[in-house]
C-alpha positions as CSV (number, residue, x, y, z in Angstrom):
1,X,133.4,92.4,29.3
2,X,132.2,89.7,27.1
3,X,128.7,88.7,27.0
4,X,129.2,85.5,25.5
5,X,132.1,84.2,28.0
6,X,129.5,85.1,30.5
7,X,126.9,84.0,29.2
8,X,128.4,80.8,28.7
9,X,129.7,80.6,32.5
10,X,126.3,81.2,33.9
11,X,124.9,78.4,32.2
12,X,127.8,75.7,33.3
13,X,127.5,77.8,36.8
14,X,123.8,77.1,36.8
15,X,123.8,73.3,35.8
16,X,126.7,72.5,37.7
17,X,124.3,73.8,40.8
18,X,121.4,72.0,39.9
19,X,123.9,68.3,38.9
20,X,125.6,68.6,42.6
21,X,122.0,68.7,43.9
22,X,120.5,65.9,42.2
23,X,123.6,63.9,42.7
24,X,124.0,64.7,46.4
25,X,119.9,64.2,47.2
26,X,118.5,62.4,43.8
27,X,121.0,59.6,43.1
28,X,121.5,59.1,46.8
29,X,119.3,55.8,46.5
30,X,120.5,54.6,43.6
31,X,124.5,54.4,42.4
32,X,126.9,53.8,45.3
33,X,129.1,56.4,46.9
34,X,132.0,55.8,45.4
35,X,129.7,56.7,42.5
36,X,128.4,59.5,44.0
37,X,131.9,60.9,44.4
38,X,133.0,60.3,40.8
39,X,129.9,62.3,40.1
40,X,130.8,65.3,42.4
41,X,134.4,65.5,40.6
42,X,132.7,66.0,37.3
43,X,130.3,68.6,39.4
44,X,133.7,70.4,41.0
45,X,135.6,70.8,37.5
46,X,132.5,72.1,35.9
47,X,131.9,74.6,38.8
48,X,135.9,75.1,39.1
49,X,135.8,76.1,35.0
50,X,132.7,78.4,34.7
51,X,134.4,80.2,37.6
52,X,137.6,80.4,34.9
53,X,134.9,81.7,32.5
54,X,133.9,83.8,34.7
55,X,137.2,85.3,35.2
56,X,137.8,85.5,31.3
57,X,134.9,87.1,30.7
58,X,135.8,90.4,32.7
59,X,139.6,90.5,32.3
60,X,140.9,93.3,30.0
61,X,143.8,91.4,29.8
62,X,143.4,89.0,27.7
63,X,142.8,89.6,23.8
64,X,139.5,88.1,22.0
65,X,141.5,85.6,19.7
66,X,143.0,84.2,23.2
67,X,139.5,84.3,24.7
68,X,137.6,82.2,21.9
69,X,140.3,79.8,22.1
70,X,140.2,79.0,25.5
71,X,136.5,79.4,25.6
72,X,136.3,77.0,23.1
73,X,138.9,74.2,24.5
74,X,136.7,74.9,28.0
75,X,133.3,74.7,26.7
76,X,134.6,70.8,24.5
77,X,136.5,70.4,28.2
78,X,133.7,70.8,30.4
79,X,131.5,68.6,28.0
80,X,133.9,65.8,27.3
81,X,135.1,65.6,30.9
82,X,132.5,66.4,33.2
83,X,129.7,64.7,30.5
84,X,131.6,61.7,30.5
85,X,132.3,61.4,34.6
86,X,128.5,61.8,34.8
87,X,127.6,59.3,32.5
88,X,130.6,56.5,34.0
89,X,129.4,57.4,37.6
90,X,125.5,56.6,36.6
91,X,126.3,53.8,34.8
92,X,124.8,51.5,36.4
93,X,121.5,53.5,35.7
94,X,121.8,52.8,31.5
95,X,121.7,49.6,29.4
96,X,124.6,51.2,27.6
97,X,128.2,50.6,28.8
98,X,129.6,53.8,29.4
99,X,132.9,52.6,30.1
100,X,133.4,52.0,26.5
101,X,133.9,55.0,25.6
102,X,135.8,56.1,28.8
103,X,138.5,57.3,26.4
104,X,136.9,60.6,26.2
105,X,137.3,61.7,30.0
106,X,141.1,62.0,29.8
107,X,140.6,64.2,26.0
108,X,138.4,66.3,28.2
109,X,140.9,66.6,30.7
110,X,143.6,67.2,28.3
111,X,141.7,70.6,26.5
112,X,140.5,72.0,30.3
113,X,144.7,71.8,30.6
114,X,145.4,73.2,27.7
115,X,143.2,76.7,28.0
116,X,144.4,77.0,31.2
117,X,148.0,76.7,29.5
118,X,146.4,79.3,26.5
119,X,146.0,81.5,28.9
120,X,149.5,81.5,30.5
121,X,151.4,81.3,27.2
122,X,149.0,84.5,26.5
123,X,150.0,86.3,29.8
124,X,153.6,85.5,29.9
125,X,153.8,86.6,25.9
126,X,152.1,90.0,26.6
127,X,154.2,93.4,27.9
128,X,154.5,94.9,30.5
């Protein structure tokens, strides 16, 4: 097992919990639901991808350089993606125009794909 992977999974477990509750009860009132359901997306690959960490963190199957990679591309995934979905579905809420830097979303997008594909290239490369 590694502490850190877990570590790290509880904590995007944990905030993802707490985000999908203040966005289904807390921003109810004030961002509209289409809003509301660009915010649970961001919730649902945070969730989906401490799960993954989750999974990382236990599997003897995977060797340590592999792991810190795709913790790493998961952890600037999660925070690029997810942060950024947050932030465009409560813009209405800030004086700053998230949509400006709207870029970042898909570059989050692009590194949760690419641990995932770490991890195959990893498994596929190993023997039997």
């Amino acid at each position: 097992m590694d502490r850190k992977i877990l570590l790290v999974a509880a904590v995007f477990g944990a905030i993802a919990i707490v985000l999908g509750a203040f966005g289904a009860h807390g921003l109810k009132s004030l961002i509209s639901p289409e809003s509301i359901a660009v915010f649970e997306t961001g919730v649902k690959y945070q969730m989906y991808h401490a799960l993954f960490l989750l999974f990382l963190g236990t599997t003897p199957s995977v060797s340590q350089m592999a792991k810190n990679t795709i913790l790493m591309l998961v952890v600037s995934g999660i925070v690029l993606f997810s942060g950024s979905v947050y932030f465009l579905a409560c813009n209405v809420l800030f004086s700053f125009d998230f949509k400006k830097i709207g870029i970042i979303t898909p570059i989050g997008g692009l590194l949760l794909i690419l641990a995932w594909i770490v991890l195959f290239l990893h498994l596929i490369k190993q023997k039997r």
